[in-house]
N, C-alpha and C positions, 0 to 999 in steps of 0.2 A: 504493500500500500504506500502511496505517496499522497501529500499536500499536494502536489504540482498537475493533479486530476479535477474536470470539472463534468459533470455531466449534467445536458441541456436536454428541453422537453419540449420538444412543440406546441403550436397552435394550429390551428385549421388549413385545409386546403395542403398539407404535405404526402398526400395518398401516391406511392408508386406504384400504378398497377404494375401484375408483370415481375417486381422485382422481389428477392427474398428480401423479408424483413433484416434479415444484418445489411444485405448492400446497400438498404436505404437507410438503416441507421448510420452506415460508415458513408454514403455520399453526402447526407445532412450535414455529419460531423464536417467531411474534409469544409464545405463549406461557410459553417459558422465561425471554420479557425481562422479564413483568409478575412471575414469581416470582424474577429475579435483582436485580431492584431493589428485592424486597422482604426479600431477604436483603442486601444492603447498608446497607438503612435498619436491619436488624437486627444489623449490623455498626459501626453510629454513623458509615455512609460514606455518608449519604441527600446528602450535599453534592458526593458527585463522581458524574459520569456516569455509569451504565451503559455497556456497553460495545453495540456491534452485532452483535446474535448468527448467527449462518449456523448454517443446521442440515444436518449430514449425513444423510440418508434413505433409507435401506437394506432398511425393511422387508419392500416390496413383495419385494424379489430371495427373501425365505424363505419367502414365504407363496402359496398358490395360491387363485385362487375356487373351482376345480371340488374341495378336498381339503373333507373333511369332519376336522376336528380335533375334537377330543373338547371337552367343553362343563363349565363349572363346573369340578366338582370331582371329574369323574369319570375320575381316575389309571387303573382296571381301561381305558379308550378308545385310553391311550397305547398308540406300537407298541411292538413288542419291546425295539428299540434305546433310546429313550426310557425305557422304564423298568429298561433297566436302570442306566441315565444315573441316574436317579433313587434309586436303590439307591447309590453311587459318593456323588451328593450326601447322603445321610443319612448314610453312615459317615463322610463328610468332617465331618457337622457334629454328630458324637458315638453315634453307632447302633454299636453291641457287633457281633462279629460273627455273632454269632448270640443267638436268644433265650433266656429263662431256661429251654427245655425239650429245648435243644441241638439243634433240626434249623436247618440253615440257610435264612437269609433268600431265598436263589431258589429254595426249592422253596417257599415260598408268596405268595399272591397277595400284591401292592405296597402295596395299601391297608391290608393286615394290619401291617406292617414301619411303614409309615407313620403310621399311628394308636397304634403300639409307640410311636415318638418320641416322636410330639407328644402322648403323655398325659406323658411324661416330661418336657418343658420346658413342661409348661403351656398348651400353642397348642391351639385349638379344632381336632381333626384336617380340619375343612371349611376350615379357613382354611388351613392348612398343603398340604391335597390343590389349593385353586384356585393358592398360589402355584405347586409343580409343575407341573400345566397349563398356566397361564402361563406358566412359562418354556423349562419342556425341550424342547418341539418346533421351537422357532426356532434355541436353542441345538444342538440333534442335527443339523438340516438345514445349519445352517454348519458344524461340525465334519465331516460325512461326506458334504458336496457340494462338492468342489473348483472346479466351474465357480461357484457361487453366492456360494464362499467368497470367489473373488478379484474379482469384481464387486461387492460388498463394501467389501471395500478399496478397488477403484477408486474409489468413491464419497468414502469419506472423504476419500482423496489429493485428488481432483479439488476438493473444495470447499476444503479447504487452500489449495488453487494458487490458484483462483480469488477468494478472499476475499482472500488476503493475508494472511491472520491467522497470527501466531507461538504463539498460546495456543487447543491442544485444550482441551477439557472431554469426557469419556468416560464415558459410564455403561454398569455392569452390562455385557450381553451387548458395546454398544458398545467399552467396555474391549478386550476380546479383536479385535474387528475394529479399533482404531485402533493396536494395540500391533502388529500383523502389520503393516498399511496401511504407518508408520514405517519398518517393514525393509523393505517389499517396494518402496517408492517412493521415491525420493529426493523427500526435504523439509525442503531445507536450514534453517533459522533457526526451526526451532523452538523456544518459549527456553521454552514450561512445558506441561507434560501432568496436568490434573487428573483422576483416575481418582475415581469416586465407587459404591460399592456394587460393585465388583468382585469375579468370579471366577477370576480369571486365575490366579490361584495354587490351584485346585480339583486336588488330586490324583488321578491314575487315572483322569480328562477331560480337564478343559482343557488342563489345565498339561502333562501329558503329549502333549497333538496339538497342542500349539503351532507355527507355522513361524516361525521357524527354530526345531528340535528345545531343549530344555532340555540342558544338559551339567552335569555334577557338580550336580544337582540344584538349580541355578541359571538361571533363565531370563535371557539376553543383555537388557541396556540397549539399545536403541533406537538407529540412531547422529545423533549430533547433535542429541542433544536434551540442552538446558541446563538445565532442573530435574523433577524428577516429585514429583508431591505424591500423595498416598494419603487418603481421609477414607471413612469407613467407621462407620454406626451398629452397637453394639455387638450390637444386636437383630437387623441383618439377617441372615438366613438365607441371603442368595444371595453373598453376602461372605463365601465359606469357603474358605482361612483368610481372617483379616482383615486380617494382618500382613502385605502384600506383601512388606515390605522382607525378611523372611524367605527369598524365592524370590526377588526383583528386587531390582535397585541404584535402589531410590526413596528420593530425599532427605529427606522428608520424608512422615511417618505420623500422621495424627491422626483419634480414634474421639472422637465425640461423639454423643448422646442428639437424633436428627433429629426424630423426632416417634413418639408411640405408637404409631397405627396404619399408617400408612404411610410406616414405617421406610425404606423399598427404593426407593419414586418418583423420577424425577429431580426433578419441582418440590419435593418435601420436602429433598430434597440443596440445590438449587437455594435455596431458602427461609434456607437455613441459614447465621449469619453467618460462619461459618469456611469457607462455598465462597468467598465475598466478600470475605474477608480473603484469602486464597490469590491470587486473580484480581486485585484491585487494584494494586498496586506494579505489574505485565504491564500493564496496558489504562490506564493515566493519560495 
């Protein structure tokens, strides 16, 4: 076992058909390493190592060949459950609850409620409708497929154990599968968990079907884990709320300007000298 190991956990949209789940663990990883030394050198740490990255790979467990998933941006394709996931995330991330002519948001279609928003914060409603697509159906299928959910988890655990590494990295939908993984595995020496672009704290979803359940509207610290950092573009939409420490006992909260367009990506989190600065003092 070394310090000098880090293992990263995905968010949504990393599915390799086609490929064994290790070569899509080990193409993520080569990946994440050439955008984590690029936030290092963006960090004024281009003199210390990189650390060796082990990638968790999950995806395949949500996604099927034979499902036909809806395409671009087209929300109306989502199933029922999904959108109304979807519904749940726009009010999370400032949607009234109903519109200026007083009928409520589920007696019309999604895309209507949707395009409501995003003329209001400015977002192209096609760019707003593909992140949706993108994300809800991986996120609904973990949430309300219990054999998937904890295969899953096992993933994450397993590459834990196997690396050695005392420092997660978690993004987005990863977040939620590395925070359960935590409880549901013994994994002793974990000494940092960086969460990046998380929903964990999504009210009336996530946060609510969380295991172990939320109490006094607090979701439980993890046991044995020695720090959690939080980092969150102020722009992401999938980072709702953004303030974990609000819901969780995380040490450490910091919002920075990731990049314009691809606020949400891990390599843009990744890229960023405050993921770098987080991880180093862990992996020297």
């Amino acid at each position: 076992m070394t310090r000098h190991d880090v293992v990263m956990v995905h968010g949504v949209q990393n599915w390799m058909p086609g490929a064994l789940p290790d070569e899509a663990a080990a193409a993520l990883a080569d990946g994440w390493s050439a955008r984590l030394a690029a936030g290092y050198a963006a960090a004024g740490l281009g003199h210390v190592p990189p650390p060796r990255v082990h990638a968790a790979y999950y995806a395949d467990l949500l996604n099927n060949a034979e499902s036909q998933a809806p395409q671009d941006d087209d929300v109306d394709g989502l199933g029922p459950g999904e959108q109304a996931l979807l519904l749940v995330w726009l009010r999370a991330a400032g949607l009234p609850p109903e519109p200026d002519d007083g009928q409520a948001w589920g007696t019309m279609p999604v895309r209507q409620a949707l395009a409501w928003f995003a003329s209001r914060r400015g977002i192209p409603s096609k760019v707003l409708a593909r992140i949706a697509v993108a994300l809800l159906p991986e996120v609904y299928t973990y949430l309300t497929s219990p054999k998937r959910r904890a295969a899953a988890r096992e993933v994450v655990a397993d590459a834990v154990r196997a690396s050695g590494a005392r420092v997660i990295v978690a993004h987005s939908l990863g977040s939620v599968v590395t925070y359960e993984a935590l409880h549901a595995h013994e994994l002793p020496g974990v000494e940092l968990l960086v969460t990046l672009g998380s929903p964990l704290g999504l009210p009336g979803a996530v946060f609510d079907a969380l295991e172990p359940a939320p109490a006094g509207g607090r979701g439980s610290r993890p046991p044995g884990l020695v720090r959690w950092v939080n980092i969150a573009d102020p722009g992401d939409l999938v980072a709702v709320p953004r303030r974990l420490g609000d819901r969780f006992a995380v040490d450490s909260h910091h919002e920075a300007h990731i990049a314009a367009v691809d606020f949400h990506t891990m390599g843009s989190y990744l890229n960023c000298g405050l993921t770098a600065t987080a991880l180093a003092p862990y992996l020297s």
